[in-house]
N, C-alpha and C positions, 0 to 999 in steps of 0.2 A: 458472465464473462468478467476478466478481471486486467486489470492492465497499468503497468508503472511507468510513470512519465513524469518529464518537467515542465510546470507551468509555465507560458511563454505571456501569456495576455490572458484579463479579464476585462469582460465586455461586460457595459451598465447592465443594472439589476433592470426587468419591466415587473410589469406587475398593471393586473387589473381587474375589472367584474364579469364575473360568467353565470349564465346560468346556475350553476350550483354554489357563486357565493364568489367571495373575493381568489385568489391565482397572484401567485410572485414566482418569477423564474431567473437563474441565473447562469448565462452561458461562460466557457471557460475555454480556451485554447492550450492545449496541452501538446508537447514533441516528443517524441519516440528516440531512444536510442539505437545503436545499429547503426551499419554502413548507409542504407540510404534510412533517414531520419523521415517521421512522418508527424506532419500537424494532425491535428483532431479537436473538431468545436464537439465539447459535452457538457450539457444541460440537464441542471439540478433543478426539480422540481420543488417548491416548497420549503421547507427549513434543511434542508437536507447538506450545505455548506457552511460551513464555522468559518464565518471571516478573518482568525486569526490563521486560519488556512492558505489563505489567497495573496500570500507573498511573494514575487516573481523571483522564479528561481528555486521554489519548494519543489521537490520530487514527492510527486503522491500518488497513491494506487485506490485505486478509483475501482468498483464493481458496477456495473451499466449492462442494458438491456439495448440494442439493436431491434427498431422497428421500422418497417416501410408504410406508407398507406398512398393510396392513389388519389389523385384529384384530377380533374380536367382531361383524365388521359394522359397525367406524366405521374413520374413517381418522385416520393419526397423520402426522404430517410432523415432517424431522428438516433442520437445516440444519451439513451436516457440514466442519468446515473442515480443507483440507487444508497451507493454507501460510498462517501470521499474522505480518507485517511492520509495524514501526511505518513510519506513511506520513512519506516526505520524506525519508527518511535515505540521506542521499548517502553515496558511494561515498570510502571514502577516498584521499584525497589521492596518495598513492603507488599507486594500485593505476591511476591516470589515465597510460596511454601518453602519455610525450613524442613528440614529434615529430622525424623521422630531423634527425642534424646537420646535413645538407646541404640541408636542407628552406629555403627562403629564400620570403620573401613576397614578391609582385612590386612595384617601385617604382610609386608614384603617377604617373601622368601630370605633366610640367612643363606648367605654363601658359604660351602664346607671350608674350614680352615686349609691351610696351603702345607703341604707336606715339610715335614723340617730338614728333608734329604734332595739332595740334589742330585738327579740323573742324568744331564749333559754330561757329552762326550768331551767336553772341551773346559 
């Protein structure tokens, strides 16, 4: 899933030891545009945030995975993001293919000359 929103707040980095080795996470509150606006906390697992990213007020389009899992008999929901892109950010300059040398645009149509006679009645 994919979704563009304005960053509204970031919340402290954690970070700590598990089982399989060290773990850093970083949650982000994000707002929706549209008549009724919606917050949304998403959590970056891993290296997965450029903190020159995390300027309040960047609009970025986030792709994230929705997962549930159950504990105790309630359920918990997690909105996990996989790729965090500030939105809009074009493509530099040099990386845009020219177009082959030979490449030529077609000439405009001539418009036929205009009659040297005049056929108004007046």
């Amino acid at each position: 899933m994919q979704l563009t929103a304005k960053l509204t707040q970031v919340l402290p980095p954690e970070s700590g030891m598990g089982k399989n080795g060290e773990w850093k996470k970083q949650s982000i509150i994000v707002e929706t545009d549209g008549q009724y606006p919606k917050k949304i906390c998403i959590t970056a697992w891993g290296d997965k945030i450029n903190p020159s990213q995390l300027q309040l007020g960047n609009t970025l389009t986030v792709d994230f995975d929705i997962e549930s899992r159950e504990f105790n008999g309630r359920w918990y929901t997690d909105v996990k993001a996989w790729k965090i892109e500030t939105a809009g950010a074009t493509m530099p300059e040099a990386a845009i293919p020219a177009p082959p040398a030979d490449y030529l645009l077609p000439e405009p149509p001539v418009a036929a000359p205009a009659p040297d006679f005049d056929d108004l009645p007046f």
